[in-house]
C-alpha positions as CSV (number, residue, x, y, z in Angstrom):
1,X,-96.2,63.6,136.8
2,X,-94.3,64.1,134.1
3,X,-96.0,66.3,131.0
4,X,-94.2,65.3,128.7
5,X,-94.2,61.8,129.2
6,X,-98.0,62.0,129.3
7,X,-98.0,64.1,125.9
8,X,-96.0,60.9,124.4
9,X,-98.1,58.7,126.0
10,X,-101.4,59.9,124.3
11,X,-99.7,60.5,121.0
12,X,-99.4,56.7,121.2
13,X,-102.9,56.6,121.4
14,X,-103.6,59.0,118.7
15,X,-100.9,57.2,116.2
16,X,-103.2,53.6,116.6
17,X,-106.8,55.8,115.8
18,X,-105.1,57.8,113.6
19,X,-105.0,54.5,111.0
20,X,-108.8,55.1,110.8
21,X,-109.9,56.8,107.5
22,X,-113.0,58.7,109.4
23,X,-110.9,61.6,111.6
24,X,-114.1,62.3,113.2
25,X,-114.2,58.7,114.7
26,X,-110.6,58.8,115.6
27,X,-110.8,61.9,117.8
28,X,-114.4,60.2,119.4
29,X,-112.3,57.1,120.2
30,X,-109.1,58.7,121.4
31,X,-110.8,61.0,123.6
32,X,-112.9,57.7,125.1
33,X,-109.8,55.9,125.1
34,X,-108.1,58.6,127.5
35,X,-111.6,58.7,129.8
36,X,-112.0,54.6,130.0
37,X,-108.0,54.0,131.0
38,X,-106.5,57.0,132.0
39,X,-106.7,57.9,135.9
40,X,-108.3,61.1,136.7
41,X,-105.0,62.6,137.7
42,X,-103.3,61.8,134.6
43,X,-106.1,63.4,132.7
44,X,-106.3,66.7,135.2
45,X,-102.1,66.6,134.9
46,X,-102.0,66.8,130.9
47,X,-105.5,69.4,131.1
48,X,-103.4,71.9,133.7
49,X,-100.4,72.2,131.0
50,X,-102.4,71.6,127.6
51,X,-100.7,74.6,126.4
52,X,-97.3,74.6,127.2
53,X,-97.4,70.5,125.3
54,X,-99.8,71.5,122.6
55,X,-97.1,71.5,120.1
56,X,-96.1,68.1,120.7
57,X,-99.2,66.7,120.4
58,X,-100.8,65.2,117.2
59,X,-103.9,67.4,115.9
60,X,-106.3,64.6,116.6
61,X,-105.0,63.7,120.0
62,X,-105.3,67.7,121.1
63,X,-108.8,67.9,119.7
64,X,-109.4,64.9,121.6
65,X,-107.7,66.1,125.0
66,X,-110.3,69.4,124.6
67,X,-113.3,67.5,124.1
68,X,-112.5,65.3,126.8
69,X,-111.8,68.3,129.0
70,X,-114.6,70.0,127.9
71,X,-116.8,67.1,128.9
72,X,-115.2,66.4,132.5
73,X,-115.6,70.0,133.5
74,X,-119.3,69.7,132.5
75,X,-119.5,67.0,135.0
């Protein structure tokens, strides 16, 4: 899987929640967004190179893609 073309992919995401005035609810909704409709290995993909695409990702979407990660390895 491409990285990079997964990093674009959520910035996508991020740029439609990003329209909402509450941040805190955009980041909520992004990261839900990437757990309803993203496949497991999609989410495990962009999670094993979060660093090395951290710059090209939109603040929200990154805080997003930790909480998210955060919550699946709780699992």
């Amino acid at each position: 899987m491409d990285i990079h073309h997964l990093a674009k992919m959520a910035n996508q995401i991020g740029s439609f929640f990003e329209a909402y005035p509450d941040r805190e609810f955009a980041v909520n909704e992004i990261a839900a967004h990437l757990r309803k409709f993203w496949e497991p290995r999609m989410r495990d993909a962009i999670f094993k190179d979060l660093d090395a695409v951290k710059a090209e990702l939109h603040p929200s979407v990154y805080e997003a893609l930790l909480r998210l990660q955060g919550t699946e390895a709780a699992v």
